[in-house]
N, CA, C and O atoms as a Tripos MOL2 file, in Angstrom:
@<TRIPOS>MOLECULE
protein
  296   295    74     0     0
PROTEIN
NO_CHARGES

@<TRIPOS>ATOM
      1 N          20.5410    3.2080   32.9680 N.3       1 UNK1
      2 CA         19.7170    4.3340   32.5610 C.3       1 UNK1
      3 C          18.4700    3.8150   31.8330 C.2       1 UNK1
      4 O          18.5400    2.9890   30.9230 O.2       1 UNK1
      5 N          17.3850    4.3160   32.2620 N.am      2 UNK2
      6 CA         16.2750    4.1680   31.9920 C.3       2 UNK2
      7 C          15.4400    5.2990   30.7330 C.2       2 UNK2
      8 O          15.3320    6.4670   31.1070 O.2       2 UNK2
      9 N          14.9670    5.0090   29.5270 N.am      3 UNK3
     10 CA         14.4010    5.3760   28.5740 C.3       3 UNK3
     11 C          12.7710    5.3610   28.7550 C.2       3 UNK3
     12 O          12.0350    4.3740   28.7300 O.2       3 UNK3
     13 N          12.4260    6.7080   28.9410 N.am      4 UNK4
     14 CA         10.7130    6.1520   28.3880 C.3       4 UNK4
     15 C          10.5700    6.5480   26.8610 C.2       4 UNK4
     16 O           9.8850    7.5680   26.7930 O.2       4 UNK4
     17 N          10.7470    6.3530   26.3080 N.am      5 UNK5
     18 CA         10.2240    5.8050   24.7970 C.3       5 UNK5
     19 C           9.2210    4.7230   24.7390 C.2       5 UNK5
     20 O           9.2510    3.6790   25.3900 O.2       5 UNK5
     21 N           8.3800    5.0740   23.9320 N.am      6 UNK6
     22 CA          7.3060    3.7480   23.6900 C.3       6 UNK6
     23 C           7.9390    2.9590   22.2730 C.2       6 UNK6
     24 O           8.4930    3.3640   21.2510 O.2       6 UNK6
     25 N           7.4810    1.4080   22.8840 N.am      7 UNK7
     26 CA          7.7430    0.4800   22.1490 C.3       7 UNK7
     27 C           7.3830    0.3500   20.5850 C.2       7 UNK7
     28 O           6.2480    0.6400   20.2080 O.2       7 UNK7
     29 N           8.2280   -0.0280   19.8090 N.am      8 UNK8
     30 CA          7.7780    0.2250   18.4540 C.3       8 UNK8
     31 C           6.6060   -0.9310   18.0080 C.2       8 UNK8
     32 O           6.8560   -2.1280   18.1530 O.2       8 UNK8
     33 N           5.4250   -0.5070   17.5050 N.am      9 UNK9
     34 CA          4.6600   -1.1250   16.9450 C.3       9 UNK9
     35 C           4.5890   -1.4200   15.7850 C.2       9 UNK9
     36 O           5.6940   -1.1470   15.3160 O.2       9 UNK9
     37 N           3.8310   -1.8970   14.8600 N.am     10 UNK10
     38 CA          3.5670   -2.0030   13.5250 C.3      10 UNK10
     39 C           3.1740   -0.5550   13.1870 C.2      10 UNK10
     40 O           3.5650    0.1670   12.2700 O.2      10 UNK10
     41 N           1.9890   -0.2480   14.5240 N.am     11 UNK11
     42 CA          1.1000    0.9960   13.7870 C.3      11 UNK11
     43 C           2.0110    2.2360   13.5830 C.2      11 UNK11
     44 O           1.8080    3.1750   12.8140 O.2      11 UNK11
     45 N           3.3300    2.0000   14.6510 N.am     12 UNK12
     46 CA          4.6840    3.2000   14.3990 C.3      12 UNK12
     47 C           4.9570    2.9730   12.9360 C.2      12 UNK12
     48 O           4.7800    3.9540   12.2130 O.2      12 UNK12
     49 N           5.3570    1.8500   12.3720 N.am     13 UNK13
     50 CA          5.8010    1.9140   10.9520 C.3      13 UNK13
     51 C           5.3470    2.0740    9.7360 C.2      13 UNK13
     52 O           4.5280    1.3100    9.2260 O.2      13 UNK13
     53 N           5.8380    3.0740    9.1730 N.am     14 UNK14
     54 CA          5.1480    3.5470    7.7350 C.3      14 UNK14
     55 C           5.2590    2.7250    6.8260 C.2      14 UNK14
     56 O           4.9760    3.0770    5.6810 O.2      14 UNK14
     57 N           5.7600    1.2350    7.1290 N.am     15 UNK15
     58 CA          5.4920    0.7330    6.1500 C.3      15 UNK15
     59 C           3.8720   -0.7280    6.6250 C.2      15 UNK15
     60 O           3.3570   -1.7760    6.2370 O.2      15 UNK15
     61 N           3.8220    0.0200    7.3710 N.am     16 UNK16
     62 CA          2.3500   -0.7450    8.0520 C.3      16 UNK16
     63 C           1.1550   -0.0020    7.9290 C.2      16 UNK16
     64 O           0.0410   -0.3540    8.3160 O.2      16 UNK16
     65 N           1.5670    1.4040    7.1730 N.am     17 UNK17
     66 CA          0.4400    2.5440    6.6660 C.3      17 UNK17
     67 C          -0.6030    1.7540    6.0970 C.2      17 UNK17
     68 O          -0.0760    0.7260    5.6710 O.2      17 UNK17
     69 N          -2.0630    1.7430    5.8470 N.am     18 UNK18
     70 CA         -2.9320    1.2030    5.4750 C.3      18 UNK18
     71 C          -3.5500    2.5590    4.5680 C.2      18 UNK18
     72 O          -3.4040    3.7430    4.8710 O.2      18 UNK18
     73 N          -4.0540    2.1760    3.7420 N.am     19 UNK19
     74 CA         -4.7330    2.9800    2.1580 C.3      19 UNK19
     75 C          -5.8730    2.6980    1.8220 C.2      19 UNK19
     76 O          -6.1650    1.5040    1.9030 O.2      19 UNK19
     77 N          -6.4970    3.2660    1.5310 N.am     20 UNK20
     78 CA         -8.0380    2.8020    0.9900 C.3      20 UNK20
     79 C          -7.9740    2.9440   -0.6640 C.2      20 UNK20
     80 O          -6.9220    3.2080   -1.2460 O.2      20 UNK20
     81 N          -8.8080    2.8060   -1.1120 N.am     21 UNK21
     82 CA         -9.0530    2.9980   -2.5680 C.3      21 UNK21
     83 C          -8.6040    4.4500   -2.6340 C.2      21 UNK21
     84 O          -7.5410    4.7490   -3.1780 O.2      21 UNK21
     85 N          -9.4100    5.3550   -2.0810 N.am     22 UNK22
     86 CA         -9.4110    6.6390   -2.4890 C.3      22 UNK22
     87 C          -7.8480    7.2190   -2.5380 C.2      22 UNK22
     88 O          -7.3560    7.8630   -3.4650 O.2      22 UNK22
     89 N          -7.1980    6.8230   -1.2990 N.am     23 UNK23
     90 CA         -6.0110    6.7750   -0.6990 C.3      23 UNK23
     91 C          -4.7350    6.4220   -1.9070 C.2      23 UNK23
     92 O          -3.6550    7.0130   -1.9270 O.2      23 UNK23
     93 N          -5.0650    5.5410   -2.6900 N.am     24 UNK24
     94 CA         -4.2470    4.9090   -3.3910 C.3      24 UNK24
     95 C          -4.4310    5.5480   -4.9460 C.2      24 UNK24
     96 O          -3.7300    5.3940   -5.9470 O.2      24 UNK24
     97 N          -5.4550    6.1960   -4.7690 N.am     25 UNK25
     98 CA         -5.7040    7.1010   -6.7540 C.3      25 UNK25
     99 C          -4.8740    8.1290   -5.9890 C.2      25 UNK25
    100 O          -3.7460    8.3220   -6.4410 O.2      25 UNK25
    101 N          -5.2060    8.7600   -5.0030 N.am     26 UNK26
    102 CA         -4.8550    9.8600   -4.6870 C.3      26 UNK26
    103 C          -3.3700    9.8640   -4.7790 C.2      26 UNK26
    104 O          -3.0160   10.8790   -5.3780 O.2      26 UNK26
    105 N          -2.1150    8.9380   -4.3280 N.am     27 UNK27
    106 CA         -1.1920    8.9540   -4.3120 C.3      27 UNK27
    107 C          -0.5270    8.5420   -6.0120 C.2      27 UNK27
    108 O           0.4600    9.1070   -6.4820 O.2      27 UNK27
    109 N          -1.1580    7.6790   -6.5870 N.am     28 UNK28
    110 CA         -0.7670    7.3530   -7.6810 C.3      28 UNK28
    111 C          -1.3950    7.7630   -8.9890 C.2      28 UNK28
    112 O          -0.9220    7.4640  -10.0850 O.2      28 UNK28
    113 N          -2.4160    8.4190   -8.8130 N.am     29 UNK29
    114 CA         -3.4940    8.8650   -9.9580 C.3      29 UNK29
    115 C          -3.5470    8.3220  -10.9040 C.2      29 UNK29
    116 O          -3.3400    8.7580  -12.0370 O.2      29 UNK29
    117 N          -3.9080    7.0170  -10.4920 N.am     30 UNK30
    118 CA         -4.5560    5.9570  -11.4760 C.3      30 UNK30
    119 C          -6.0910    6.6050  -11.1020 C.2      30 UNK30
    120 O          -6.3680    7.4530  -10.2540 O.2      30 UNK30
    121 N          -7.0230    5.8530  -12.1010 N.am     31 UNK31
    122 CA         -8.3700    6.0490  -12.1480 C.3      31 UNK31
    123 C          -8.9750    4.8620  -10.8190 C.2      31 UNK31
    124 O          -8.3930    3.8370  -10.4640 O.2      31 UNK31
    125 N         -10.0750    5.3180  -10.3700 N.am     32 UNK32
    126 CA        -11.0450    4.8130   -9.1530 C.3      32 UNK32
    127 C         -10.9780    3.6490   -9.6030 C.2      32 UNK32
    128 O         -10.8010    2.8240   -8.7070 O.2      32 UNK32
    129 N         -11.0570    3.1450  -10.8140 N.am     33 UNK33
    130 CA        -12.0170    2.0790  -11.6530 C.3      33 UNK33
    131 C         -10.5170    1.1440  -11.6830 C.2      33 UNK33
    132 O         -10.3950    0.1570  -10.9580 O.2      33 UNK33
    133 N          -9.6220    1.5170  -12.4420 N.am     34 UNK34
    134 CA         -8.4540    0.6200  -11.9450 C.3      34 UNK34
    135 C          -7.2760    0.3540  -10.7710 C.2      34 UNK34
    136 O          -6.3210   -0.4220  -10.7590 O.2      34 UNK34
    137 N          -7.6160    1.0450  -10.0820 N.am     35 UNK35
    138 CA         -7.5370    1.1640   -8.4080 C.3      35 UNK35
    139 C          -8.4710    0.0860   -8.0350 C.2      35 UNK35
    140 O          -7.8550   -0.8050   -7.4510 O.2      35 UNK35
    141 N          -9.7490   -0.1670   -8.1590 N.am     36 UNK36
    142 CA        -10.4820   -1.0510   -7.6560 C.3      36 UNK36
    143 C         -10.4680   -2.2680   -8.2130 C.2      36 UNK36
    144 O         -10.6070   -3.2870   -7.5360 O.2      36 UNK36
    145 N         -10.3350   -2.2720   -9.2290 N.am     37 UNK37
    146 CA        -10.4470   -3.4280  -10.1580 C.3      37 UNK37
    147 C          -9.0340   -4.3990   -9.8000 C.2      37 UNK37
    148 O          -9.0200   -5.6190   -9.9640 O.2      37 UNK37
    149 N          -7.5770   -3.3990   -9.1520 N.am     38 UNK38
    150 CA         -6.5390   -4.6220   -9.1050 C.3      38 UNK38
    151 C          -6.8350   -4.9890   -7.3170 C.2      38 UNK38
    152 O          -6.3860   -6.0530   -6.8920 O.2      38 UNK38
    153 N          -7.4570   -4.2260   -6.5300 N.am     39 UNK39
    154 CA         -7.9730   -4.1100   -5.1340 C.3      39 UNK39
    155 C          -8.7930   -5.5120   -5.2240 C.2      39 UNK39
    156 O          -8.5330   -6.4270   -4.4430 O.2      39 UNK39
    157 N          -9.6790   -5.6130   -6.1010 N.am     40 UNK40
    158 CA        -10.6420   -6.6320   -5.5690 C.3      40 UNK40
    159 C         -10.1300   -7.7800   -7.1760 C.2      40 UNK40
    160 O         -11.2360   -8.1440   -7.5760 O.2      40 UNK40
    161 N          -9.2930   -8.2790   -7.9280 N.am     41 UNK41
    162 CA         -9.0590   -9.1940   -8.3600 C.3      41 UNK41
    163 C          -7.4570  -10.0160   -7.7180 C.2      41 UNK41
    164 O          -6.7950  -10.9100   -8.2450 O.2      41 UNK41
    165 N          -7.2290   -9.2660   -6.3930 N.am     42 UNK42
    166 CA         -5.8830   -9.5730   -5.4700 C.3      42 UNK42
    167 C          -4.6480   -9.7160   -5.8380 C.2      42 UNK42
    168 O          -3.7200  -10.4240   -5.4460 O.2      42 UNK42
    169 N          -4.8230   -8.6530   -6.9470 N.am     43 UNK43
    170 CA         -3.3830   -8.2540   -7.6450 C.3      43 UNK43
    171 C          -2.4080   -7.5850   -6.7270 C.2      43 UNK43
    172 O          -1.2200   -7.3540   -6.9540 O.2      43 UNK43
    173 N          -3.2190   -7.2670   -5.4720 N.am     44 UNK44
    174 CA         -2.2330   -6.9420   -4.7050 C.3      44 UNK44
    175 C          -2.9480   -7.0390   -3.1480 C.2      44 UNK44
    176 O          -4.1070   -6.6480   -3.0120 O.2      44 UNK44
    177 N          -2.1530   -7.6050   -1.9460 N.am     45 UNK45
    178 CA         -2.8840   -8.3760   -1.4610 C.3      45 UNK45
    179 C          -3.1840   -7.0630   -0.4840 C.2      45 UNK45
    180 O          -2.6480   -5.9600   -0.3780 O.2      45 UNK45
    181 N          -4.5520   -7.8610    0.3240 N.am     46 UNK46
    182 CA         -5.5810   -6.7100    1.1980 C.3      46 UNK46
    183 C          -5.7940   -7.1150    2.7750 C.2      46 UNK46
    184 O          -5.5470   -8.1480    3.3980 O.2      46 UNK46
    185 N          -6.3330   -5.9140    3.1300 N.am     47 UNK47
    186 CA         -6.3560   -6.3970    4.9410 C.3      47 UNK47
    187 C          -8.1450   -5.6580    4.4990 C.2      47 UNK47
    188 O          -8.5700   -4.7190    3.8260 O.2      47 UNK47
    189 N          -8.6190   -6.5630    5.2020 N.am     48 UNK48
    190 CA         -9.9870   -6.3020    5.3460 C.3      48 UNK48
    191 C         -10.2470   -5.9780    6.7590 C.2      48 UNK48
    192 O          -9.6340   -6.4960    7.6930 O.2      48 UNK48
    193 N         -10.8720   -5.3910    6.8390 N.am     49 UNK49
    194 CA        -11.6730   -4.6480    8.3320 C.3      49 UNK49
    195 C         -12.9110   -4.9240    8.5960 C.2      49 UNK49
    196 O         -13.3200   -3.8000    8.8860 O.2      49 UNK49
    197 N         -13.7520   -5.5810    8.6970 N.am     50 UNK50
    198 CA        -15.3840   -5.5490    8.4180 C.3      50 UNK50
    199 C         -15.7460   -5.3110    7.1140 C.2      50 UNK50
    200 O         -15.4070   -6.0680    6.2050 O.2      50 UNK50
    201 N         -16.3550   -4.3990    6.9590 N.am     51 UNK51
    202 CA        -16.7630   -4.1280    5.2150 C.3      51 UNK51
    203 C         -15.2520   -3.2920    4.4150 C.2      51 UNK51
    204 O         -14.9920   -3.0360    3.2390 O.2      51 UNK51
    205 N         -14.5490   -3.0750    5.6330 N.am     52 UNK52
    206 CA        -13.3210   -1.3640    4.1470 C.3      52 UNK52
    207 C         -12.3960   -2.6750    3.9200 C.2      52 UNK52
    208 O         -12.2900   -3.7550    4.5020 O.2      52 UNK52
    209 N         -11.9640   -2.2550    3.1380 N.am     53 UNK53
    210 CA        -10.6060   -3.2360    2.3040 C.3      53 UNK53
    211 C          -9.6170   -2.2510    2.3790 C.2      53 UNK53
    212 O         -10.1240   -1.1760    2.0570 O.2      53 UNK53
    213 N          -8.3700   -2.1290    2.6730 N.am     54 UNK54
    214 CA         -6.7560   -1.6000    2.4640 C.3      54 UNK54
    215 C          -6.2330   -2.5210    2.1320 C.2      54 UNK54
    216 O          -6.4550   -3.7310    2.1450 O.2      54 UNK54
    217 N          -4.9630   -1.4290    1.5930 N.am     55 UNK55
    218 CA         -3.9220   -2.2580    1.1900 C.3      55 UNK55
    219 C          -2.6250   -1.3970    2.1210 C.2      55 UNK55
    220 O          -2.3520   -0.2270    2.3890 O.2      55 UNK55
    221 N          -2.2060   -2.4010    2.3280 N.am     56 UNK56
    222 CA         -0.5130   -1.6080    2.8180 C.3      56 UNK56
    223 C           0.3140   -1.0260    2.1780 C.2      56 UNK56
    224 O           0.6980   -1.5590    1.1370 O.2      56 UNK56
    225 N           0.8630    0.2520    2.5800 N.am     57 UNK57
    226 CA          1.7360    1.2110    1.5700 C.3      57 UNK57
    227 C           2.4480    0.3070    1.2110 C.2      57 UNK57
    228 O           2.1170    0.0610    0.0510 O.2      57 UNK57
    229 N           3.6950   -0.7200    1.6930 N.am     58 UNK58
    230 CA          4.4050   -1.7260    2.0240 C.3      58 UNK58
    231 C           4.4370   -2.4470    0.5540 C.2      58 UNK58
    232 O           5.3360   -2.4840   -0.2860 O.2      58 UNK58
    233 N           2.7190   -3.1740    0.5610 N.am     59 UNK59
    234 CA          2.4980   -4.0440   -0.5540 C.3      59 UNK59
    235 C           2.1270   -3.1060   -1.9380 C.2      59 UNK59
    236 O           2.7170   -3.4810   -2.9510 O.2      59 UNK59
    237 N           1.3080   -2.0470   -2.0790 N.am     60 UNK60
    238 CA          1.7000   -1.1350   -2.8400 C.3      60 UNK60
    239 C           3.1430   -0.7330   -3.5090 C.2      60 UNK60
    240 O           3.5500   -0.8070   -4.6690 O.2      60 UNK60
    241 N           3.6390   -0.3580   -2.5060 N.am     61 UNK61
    242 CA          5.3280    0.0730   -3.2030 C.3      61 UNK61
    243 C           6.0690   -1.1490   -4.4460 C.2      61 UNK61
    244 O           6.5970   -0.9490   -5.5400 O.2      61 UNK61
    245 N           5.7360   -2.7480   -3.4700 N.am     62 UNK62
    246 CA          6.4830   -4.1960   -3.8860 C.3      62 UNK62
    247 C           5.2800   -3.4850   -5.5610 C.2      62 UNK62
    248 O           5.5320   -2.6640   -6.4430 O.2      62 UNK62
    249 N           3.9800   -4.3860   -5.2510 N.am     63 UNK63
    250 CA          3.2300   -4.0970   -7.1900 C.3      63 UNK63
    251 C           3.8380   -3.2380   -7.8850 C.2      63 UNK63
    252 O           4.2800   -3.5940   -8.9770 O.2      63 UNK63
    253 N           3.9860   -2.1320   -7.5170 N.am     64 UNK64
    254 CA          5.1840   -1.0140   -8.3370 C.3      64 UNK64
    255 C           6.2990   -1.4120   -8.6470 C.2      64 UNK64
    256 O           6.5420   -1.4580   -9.8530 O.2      64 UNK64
    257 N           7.3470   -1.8310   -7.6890 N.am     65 UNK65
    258 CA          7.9860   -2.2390   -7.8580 C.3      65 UNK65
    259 C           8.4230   -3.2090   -9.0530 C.2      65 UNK65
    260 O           9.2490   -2.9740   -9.9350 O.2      65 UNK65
    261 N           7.6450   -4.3740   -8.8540 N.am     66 UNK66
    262 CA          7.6650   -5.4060   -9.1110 C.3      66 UNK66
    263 C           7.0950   -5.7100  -10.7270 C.2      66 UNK66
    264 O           7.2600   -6.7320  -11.3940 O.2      66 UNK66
    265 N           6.3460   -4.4060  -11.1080 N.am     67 UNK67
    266 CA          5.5010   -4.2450  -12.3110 C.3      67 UNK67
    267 C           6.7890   -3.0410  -13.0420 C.2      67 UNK67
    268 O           6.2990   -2.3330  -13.9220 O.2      67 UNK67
    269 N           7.9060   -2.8500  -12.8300 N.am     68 UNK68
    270 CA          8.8980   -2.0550  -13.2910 C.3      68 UNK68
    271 C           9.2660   -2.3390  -14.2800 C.2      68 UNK68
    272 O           9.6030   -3.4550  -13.8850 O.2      68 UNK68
    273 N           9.6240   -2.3610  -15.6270 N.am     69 UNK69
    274 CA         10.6900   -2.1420  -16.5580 C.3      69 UNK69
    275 C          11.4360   -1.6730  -16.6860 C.2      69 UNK69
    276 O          11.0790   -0.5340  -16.9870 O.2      69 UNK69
    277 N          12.8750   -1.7640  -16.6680 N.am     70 UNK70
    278 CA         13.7240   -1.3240  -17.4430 C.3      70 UNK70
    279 C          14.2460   -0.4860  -18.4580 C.2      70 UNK70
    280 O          14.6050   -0.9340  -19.5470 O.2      70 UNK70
    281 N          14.3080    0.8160  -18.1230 N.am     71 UNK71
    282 CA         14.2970    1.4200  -19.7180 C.3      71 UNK71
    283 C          15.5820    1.4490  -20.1370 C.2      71 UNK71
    284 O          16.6540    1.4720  -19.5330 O.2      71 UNK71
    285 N          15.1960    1.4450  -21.6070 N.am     72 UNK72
    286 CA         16.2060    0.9500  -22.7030 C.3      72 UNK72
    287 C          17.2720    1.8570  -22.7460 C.2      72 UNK72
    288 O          17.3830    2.9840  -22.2620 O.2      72 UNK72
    289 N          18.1510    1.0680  -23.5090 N.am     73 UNK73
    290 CA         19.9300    1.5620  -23.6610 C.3      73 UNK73
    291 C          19.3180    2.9960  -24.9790 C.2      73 UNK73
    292 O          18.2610    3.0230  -25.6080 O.2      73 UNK73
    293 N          20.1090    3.6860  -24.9870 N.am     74 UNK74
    294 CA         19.9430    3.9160  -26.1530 C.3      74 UNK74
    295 C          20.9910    3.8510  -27.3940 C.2      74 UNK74
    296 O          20.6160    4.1300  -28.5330 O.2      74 UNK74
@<TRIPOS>BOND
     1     1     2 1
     2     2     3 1
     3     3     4 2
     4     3     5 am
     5     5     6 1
     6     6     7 1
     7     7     8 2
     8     7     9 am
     9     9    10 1
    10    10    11 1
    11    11    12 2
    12    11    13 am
    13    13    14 1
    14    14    15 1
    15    15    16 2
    16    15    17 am
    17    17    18 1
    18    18    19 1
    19    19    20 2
    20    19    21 am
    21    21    22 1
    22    22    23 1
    23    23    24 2
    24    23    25 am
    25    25    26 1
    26    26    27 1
    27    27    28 2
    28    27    29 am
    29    29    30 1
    30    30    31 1
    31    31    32 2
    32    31    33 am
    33    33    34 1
    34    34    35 1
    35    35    36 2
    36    35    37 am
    37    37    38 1
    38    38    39 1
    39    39    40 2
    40    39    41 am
    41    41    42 1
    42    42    43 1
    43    43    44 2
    44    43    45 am
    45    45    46 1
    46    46    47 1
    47    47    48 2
    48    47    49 am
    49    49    50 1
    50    50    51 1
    51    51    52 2
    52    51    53 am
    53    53    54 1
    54    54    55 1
    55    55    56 2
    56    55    57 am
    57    57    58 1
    58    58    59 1
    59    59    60 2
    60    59    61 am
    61    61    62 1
    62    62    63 1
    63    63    64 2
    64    63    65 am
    65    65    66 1
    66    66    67 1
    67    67    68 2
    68    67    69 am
    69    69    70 1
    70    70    71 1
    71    71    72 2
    72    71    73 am
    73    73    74 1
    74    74    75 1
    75    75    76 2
    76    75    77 am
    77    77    78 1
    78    78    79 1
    79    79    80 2
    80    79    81 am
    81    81    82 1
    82    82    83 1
    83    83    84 2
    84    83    85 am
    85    85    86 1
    86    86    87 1
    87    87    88 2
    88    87    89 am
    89    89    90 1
    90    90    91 1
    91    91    92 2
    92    91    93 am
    93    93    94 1
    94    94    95 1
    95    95    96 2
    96    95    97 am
    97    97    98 1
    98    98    99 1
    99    99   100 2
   100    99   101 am
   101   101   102 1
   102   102   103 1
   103   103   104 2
   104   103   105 am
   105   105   106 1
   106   106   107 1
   107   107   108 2
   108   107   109 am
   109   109   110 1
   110   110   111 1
   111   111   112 2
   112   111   113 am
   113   113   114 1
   114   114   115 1
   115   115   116 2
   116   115   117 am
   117   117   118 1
   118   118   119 1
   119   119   120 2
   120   119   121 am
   121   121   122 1
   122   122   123 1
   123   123   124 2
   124   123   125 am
   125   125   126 1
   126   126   127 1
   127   127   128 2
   128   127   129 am
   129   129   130 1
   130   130   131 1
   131   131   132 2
   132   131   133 am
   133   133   134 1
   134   134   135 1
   135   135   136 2
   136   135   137 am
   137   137   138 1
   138   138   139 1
   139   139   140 2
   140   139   141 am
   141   141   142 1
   142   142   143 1
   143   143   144 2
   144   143   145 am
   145   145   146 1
   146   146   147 1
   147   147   148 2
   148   147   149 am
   149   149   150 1
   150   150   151 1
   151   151   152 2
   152   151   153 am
   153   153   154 1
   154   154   155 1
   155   155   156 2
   156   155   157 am
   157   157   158 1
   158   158   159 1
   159   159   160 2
   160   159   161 am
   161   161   162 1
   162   162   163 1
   163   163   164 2
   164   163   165 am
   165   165   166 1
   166   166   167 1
   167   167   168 2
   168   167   169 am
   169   169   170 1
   170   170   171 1
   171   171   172 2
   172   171   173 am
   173   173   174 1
   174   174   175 1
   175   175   176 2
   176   175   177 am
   177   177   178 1
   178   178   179 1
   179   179   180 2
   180   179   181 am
   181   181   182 1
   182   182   183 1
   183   183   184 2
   184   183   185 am
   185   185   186 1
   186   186   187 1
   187   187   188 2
   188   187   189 am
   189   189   190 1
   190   190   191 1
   191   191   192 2
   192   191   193 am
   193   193   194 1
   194   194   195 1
   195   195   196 2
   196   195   197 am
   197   197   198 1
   198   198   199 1
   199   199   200 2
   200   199   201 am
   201   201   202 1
   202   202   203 1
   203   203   204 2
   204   203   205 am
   205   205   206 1
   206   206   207 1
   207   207   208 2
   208   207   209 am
   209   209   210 1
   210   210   211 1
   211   211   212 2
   212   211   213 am
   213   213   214 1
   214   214   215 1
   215   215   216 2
   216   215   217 am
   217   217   218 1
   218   218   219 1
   219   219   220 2
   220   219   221 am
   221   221   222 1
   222   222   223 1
   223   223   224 2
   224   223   225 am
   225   225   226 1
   226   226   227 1
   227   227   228 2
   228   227   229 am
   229   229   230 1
   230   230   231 1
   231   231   232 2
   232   231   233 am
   233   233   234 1
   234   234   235 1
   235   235   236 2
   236   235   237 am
   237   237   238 1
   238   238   239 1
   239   239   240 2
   240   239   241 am
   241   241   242 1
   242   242   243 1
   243   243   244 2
   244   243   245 am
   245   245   246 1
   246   246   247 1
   247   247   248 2
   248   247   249 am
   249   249   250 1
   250   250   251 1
   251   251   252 2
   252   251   253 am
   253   253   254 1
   254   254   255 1
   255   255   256 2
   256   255   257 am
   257   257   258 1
   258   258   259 1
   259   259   260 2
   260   259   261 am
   261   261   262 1
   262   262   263 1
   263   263   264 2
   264   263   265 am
   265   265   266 1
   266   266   267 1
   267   267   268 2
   268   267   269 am
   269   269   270 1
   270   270   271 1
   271   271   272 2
   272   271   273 am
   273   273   274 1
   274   274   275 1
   275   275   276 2
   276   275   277 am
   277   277   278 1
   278   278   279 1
   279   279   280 2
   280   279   281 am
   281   281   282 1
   282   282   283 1
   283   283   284 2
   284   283   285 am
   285   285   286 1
   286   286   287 1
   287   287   288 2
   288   287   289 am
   289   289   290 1
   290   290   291 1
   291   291   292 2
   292   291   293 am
   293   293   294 1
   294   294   295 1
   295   295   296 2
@<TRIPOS>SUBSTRUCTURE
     1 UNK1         2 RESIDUE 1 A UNK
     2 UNK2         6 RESIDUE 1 A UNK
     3 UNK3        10 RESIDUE 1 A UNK
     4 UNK4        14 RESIDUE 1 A UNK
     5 UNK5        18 RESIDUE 1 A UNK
     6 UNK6        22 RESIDUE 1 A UNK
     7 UNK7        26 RESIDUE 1 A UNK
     8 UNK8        30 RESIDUE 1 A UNK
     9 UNK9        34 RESIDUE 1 A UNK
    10 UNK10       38 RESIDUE 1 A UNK
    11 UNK11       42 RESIDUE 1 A UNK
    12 UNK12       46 RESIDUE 1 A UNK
    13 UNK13       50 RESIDUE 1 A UNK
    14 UNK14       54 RESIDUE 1 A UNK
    15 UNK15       58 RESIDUE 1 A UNK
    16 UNK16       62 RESIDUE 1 A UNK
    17 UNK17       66 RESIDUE 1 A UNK
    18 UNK18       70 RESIDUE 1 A UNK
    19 UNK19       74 RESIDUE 1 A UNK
    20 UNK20       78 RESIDUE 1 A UNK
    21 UNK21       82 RESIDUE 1 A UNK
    22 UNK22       86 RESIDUE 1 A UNK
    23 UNK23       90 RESIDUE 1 A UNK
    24 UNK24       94 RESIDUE 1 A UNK
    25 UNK25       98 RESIDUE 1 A UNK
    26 UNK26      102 RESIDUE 1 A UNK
    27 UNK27      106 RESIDUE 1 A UNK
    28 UNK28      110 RESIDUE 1 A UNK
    29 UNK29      114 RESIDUE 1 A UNK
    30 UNK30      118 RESIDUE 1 A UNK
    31 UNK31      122 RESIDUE 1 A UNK
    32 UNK32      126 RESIDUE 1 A UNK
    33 UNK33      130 RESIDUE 1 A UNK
    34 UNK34      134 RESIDUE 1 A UNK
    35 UNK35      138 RESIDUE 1 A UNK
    36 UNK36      142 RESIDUE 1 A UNK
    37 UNK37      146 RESIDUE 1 A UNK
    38 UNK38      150 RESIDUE 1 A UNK
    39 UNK39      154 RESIDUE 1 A UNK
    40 UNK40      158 RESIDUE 1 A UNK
    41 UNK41      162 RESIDUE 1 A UNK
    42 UNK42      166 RESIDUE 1 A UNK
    43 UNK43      170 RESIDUE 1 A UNK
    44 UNK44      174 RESIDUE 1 A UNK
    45 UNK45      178 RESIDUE 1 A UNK
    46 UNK46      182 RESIDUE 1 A UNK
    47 UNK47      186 RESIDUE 1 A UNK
    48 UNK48      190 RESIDUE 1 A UNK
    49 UNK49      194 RESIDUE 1 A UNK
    50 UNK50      198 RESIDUE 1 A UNK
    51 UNK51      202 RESIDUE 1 A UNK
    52 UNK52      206 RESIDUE 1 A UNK
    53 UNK53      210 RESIDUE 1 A UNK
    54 UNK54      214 RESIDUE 1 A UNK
    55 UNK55      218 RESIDUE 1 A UNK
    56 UNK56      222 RESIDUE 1 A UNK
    57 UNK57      226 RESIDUE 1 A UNK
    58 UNK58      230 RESIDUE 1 A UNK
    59 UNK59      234 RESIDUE 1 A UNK
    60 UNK60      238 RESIDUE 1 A UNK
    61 UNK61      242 RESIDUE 1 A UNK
    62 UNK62      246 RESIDUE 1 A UNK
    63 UNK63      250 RESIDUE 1 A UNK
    64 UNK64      254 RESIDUE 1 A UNK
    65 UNK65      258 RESIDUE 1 A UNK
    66 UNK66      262 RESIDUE 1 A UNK
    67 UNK67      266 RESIDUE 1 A UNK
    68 UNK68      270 RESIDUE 1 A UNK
    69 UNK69      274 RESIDUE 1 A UNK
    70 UNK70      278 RESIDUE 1 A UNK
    71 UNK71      282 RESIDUE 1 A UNK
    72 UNK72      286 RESIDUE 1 A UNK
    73 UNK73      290 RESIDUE 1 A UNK
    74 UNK74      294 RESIDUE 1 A UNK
C-alpha cells in the first residue's frame, strides 16, 4: 500500500520555526532593545538570510531553558 503524504522536511517542523526580532518580543515580551542586544551579541545562536537575522524557536526555547532557576524550597 501506497501513501501520498509528503515527506517531512525541516520547514514541516516547528521546531525549525524561524523568528525575527519582532517575532521574539512578541512571544516573550521582553523589550526590542534586549531582544536585539542578546540577537546580535550571539547569546543565542542565528541563521542569517542576506540582511534579516532569525533565530530558531528550537534555540530560543534551549536560552530559556537553559537560563532557568530553580525555585526555592520553602
Amino acid at each position: 500500500m501506497v501513501t501520498n503524504s509528503a515527506p517531512e522536511t525541516a520547514t514541516s517542523d516547528p521546531l525549525f520555526e524561524l523568528l525575527d526580532i519582532p517575532a521574539i518580543v512578541s512571544l516573550t515580551h521582553l523589550s526590542e532593545r534586549f531582544v536585539t542586544r542578546l540577537v546580535y551579541s550571539r547569546r543565542v545562536p542565528v541563521v542569517k538570510l542576506g540582511p534579516r537575522v532569525f533565530v530558531r524557536r528550537s534555540d530560543l526555547a534551549a536560552l530559556i531553558e537553559n537560563n532557568t532557576s530553580p525555585a526555592r524550597e520553602a
